[in-house]
Steps between C-alpha positions, in 0.01 A plus 500: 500500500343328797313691785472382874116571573401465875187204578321705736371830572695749693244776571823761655857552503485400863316121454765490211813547740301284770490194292849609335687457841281180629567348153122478395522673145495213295585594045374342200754556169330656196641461186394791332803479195680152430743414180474874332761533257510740215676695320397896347743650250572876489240718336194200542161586599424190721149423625406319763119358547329216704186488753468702841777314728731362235769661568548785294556767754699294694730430227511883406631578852747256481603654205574877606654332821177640742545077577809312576406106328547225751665333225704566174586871372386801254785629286393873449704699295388867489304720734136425570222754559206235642138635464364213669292610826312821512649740740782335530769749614270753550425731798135530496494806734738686288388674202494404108823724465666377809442167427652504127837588679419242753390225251810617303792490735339142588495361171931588454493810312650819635319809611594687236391283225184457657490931534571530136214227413252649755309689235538205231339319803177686594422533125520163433267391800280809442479634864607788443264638773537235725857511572512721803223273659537221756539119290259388802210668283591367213334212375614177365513620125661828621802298657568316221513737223766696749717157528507433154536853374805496762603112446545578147649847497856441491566229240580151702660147352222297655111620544283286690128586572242256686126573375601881508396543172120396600458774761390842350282560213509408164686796327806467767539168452568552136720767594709266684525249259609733270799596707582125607510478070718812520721304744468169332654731170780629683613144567343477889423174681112472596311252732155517528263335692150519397132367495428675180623212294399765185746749643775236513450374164556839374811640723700123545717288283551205741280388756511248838215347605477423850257240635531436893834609529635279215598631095204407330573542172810807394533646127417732243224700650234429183550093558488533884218753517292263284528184721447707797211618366356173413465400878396845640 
């Protein structure tokens, strides 16, 4: 996955058209993903870990198709729900209820099912008297427990969540590693991305380590977690 990153600051849209047309923009190519090939079988609960800019959120986009790679292919079979930025698909001057058919619809499921789960939905994220108020006032936590509560509300093939889990407090995030278990048991696909390297010891089977946008090091989660560790 390579990125074209301009040389020089372009302080507005019109200094970038300026130097567009007169041929003055001038692009360095940033390798952000090179020689990635895996494979995840059905039902896995794959983790993926390395330091800030190694390429784990990259990869994850690439993944749910949010990036097209520059080169090679993913081979998805199944339907994804991606929890991977916060807000992501979200209206934030729509309400909490407005928003879970928004989020919904978004995500590939039909208005009904997402009607039917609606109540499933504001239990599970425990804003029950939030949900006729404006996501703008939310914060941070707030929007995540409605993404995952809505993410994981209809049963998908393939979960992925990037550093989700970390937002909220303590008691939520066991509650939603109880119901990625729930999906694990019911024979779901999981990615996670996360700095907890605890939390991904306990959820994962298999693990890639990324280092610099290269595989590190990719295996059973207890071998790979313990040579990550060692270099923390």
């Amino acid at each position: 996955m390579k990125f074209n990153m301009s040389k020089e600051r372009v302080d507005n849209i019109k200094e970038y058209f300026v130097k567009l047309v007169k041929h003055q923009l001038f692009f360095s190519e940033f390798t952000a993903l090179e020689n990635i090939s895996f494979n995840i079988e059905k039902g896995d609960v794959f983790g993926i870990v390395g330091l800030n800019g190694s390429g784990k959120s990259t990869l994850l986009k690439v993944i749910s198709g949010i990036l097209k790679p520059t080169i090679g292919n993913v081979d998805i079979r199944g339907n994804i729900s991606p929890l991977i930025e916060l807000g992501a698909g979200f209206d934030f001057d729509l309400t909490a209820r407005e928003n879970v058919v928004l989020n919904g619809l978004v995500l590939g499921y039909s208005k009904n099912e997402i009607l039917s789960k609606m109540d499933e939905i504001i239990e599970f994220s425990e804003l029950q008297e939030f949900m006729d108020v404006a996501l703008k006032n939310f914060s941070s936590g707030m929007v995540a427990r409605l993404g995952f509560a809505i993410a994981t509300a209809v049963m998908p093939d393939i979960l992925i969540v990037d550093e989700i889990l970390s937002v909220g407090d303590f008691l939520f995030q066991e509650k939603c590693e109880k119901r990625i278990k729930k999906m694990m048991d019911a024979g779901a696909t999981v990615l996670i991305v996360s700095h907890s390297i605890e939390q991904i010891e306990r959820l994962c089977t298999h693990v890639l380590w990324l280092e610099k946008g290269h595989m590190k090091m990719i295996g059973e989660a207890q071998k790979v977690c313990d040579a990550y560790k060692g270099v923390e």
